[in-house]
C-alpha positions in Angstrom: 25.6 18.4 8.4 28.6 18.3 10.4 31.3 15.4 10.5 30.3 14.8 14.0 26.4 14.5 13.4 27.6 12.0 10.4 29.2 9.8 12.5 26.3 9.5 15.2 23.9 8.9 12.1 26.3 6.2 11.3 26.7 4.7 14.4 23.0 4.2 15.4 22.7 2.2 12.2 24.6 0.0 13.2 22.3 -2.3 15.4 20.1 -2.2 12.3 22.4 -3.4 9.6 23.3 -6.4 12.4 19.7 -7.6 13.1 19.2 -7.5 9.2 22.6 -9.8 8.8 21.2 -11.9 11.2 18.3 -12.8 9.9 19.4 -12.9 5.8 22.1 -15.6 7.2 19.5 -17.9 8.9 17.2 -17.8 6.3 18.4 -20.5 4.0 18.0 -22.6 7.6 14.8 -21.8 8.3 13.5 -22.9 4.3 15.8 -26.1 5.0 14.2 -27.1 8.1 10.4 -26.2 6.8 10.8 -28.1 3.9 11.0 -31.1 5.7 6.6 -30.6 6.2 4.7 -33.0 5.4 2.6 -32.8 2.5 -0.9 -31.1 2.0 -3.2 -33.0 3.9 -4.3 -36.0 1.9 -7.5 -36.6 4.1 -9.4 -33.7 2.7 -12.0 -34.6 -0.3 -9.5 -31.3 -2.4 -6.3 -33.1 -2.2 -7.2 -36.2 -4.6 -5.0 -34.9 -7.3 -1.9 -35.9 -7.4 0.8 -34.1 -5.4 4.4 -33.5 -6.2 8.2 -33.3 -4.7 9.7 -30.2 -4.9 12.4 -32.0 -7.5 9.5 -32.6 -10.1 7.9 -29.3 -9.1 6.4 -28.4 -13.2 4.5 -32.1 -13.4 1.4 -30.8 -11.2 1.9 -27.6 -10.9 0.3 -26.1 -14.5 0.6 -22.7 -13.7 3.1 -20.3 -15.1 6.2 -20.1 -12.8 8.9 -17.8 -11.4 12.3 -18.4 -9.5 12.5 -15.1 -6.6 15.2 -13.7 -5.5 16.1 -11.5 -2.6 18.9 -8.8 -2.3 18.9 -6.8 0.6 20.9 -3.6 1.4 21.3 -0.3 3.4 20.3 3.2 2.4 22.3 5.7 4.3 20.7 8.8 3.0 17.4 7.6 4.2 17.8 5.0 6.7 16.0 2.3 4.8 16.5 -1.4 4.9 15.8 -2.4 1.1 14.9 -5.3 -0.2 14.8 -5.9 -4.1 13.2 -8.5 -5.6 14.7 -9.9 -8.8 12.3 -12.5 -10.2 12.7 -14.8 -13.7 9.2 -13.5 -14.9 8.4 -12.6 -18.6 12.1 -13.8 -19.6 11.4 -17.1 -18.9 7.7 -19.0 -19.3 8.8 -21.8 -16.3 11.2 -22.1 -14.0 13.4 -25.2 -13.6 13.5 -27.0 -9.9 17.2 -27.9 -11.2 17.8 -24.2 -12.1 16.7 -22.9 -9.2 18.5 -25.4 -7.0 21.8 -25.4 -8.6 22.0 -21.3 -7.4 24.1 -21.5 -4.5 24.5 -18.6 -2.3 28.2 -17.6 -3.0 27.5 -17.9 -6.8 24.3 -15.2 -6.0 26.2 -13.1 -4.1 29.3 -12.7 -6.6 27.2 -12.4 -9.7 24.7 -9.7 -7.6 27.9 -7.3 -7.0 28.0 -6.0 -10.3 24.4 -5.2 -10.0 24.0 -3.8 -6.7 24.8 -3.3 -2.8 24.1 -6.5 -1.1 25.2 -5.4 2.1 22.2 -7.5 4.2 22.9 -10.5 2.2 21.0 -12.8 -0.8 18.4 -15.6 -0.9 17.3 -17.4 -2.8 13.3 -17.6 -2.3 12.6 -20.4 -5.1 10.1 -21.1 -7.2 6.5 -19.0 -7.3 3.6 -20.1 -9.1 0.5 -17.6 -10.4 -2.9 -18.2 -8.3 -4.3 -15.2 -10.4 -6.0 -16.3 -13.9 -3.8 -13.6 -15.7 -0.6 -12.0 -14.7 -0.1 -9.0 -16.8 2.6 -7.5 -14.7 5.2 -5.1 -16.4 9.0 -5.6 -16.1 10.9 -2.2 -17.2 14.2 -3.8 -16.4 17.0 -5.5 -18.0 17.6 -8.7 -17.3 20.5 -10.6 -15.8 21.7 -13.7 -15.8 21.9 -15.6 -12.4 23.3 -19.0 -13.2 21.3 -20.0 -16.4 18.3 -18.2 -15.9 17.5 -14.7 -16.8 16.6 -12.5 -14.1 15.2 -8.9 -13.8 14.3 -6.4 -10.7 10.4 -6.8 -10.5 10.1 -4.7 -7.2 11.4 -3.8 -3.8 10.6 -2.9 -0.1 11.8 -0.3 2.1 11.4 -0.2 6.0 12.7 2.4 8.3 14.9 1.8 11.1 12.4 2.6 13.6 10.2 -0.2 12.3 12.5 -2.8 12.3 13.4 -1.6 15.6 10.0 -1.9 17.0 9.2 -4.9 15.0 8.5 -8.3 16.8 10.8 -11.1 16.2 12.3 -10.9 12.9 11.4 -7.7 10.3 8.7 -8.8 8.2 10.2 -6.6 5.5 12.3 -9.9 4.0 9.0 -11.1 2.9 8.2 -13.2 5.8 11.1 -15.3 5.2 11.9 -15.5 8.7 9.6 -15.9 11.6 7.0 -12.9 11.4 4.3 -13.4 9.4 0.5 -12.0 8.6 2.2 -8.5 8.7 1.5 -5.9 6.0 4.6 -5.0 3.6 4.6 -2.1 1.4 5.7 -3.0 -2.0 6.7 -1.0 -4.9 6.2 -2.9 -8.4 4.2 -2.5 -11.7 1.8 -5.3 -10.8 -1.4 -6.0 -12.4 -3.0 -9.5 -11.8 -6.6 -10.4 -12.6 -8.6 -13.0 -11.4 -11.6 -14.1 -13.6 -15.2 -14.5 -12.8 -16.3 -17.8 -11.3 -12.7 -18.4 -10.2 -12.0 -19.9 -6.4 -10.1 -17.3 -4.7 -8.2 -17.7 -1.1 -8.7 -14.8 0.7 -6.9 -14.1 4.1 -9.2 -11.9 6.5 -7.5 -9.2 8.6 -9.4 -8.6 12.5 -9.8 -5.3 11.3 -11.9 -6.3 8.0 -9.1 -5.5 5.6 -9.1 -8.5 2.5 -5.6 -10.4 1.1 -5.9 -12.3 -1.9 -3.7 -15.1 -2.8 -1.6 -13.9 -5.7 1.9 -16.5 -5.6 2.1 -19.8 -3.6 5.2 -22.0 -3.4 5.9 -25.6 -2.2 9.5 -25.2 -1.3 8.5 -25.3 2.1 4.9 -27.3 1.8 5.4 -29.9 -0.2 2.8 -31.2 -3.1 0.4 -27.2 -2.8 -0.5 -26.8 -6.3 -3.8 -24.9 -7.2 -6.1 -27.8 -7.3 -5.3 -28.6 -3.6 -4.2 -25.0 -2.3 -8.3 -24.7 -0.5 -6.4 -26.9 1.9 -4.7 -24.1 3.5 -7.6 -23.1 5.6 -6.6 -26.4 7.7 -2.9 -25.7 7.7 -2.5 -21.9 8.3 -1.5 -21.5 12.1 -3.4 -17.6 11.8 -3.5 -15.1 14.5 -6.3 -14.5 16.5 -8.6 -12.8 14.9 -7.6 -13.9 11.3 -9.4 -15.9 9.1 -8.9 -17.8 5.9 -11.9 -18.0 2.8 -12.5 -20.1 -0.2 -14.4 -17.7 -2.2 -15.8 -18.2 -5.7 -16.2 -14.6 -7.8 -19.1 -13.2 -9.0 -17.2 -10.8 -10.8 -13.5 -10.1 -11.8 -11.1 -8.6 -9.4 -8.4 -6.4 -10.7 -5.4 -5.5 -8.8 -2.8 -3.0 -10.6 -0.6 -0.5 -8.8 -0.9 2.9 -10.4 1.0 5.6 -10.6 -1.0 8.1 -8.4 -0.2 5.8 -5.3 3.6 5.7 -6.8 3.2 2.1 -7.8 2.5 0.8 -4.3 0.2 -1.8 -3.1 0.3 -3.7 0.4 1.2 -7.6 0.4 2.0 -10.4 3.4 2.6 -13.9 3.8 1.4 -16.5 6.1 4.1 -19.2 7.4 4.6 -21.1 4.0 5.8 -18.1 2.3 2.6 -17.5 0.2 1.9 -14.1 -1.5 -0.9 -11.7 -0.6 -1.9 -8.6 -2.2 -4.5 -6.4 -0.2 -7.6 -5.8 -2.5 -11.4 -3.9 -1.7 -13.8 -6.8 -1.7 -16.8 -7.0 -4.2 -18.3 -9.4 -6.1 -17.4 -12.5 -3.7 -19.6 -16.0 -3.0 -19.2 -18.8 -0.7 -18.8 -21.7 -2.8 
């Protein structure tokens, strides 16, 4: 390829790499402003138990739980936006609200320069809880320390150019962090999560039939959702037309683990609160 072709590679990338700046630096204001919602509805009959404050986020919330963080950067040779997703799963069994909010974001973005390119910026996501009975994800990679905690690459998402370009409103491939939402991300990781039978499971209904089950909630930006109140969301999702959000009970397991043969890739979204998603084949589902 010639010096000249090069350059005009280079140059049309350039609108990409700014809209991606953008939007990593207004992140951190958009979780600052949502957190000031108010918490889950208390009127429904589901919400009796009590709820919590993000500062004494481990009293309710039982489940097993993971600071996120999110490092995005440029790949030339491909034109790829990518996104990689270093979590404290495995290495550590909870993670501390104090932890978590004592990572600021120059701290995150000196420490992440040893590690990798972080050309379109760092957040920090926060804490993630497990809606899936068992979580048997593997984590091939090292871990790092980020602040106290210990840190390794659990995944990542690519986007092309085009795609971003074409895109509405912010690209949904920072996990939803911004302003687009309900849109489906490809993600490369070595999940596995199971859900038992007779378990309640929150499923997100595409127009087009396609199933997303709940896999990681957060309350950074709803305060007090924990899984005994998280049915709740079927009153607080602002969905596009078309969608529609289930409390199901299962009448038999369901079993989501990217494989190999599909080059570890399975399709995820979030809706506005920056809940998780994975895309599953129904089967085995009830109305409770």
């Amino acid at each position: 390829m010639s010096r000249l072709s090069i350059a005009c590679v280079l140059i049309s990338f350039i609108p990409l790499i700014n809209v991606v700046e953008a939007i990593a630096a207004t992140i951190d204001q958009n979780f600052d402003k949502a957190s000031q919602k108010p918490i889950v509805d208390s009127s429904s009959p589901s919400s009796s138990a009590p709820v919590k404050t993000s500062q004494n986020s481990n009293v309710v919330n039982s489940s097993p739980s993971e600071c996120i963080i999110y490092a995005a950067t440029t790949d030339l040779l491909t034109l790829e936006a990518v996104v990689s997703i270093y979590s404290t799963y495995s290495y550590e069994s909870y993670c501390p609200a104090e932890a978590n909010n004592s990572l600021k974001q120059a701290s995150l973005e000196a420490q992440l320069k040893s590690i990798q390119s972080i050309s379109l910026g760092v957040v920090n996501a926060g804490i993630h809880y497990s809606a899936a009975d068992r979580n048997l994800t593997r984590v091939p990679n090292p871990f790092f320390y980020f602040g106290k905690l210990k840190y390794s690459k659990v995944g990542e998402v690519r986007v092309g150019g085009y795609e971003m370009f074409i895109a509405k409103g912010a690209p949904s491939t920072l996990l939803g962090l911004s302003n687009t939402y309900y849109k489906p991300i490809e993600y490369i990781s070595k999940l596995f999560n199971i859900w038992n039978t007779g378990s309640l499971a929150h499923i997100l209904v595409s127009p087009a039939g396609d199933s997303y089950i709940l896999s990681q909630y957060t309350d950074k930006i709803l305060n007090g959702l924990n899984r005994t109140n998280m049915s709740n969301l079927k009153n607080l999702l602002r969905l596009p037309p078309g969608w529609e959000f289930e409390n199901i009970l299962l009448s038999e397991p369901v079993s989501i683990q990217a494989s190999v043969q599909n080059n570890f890739k399975e399709t995820i979204l979030l809706d506005e609160f920056s809940n998780i998603y994975i895309k599953f084949k129904e089967g085995g589902l009830e109305t409770p």
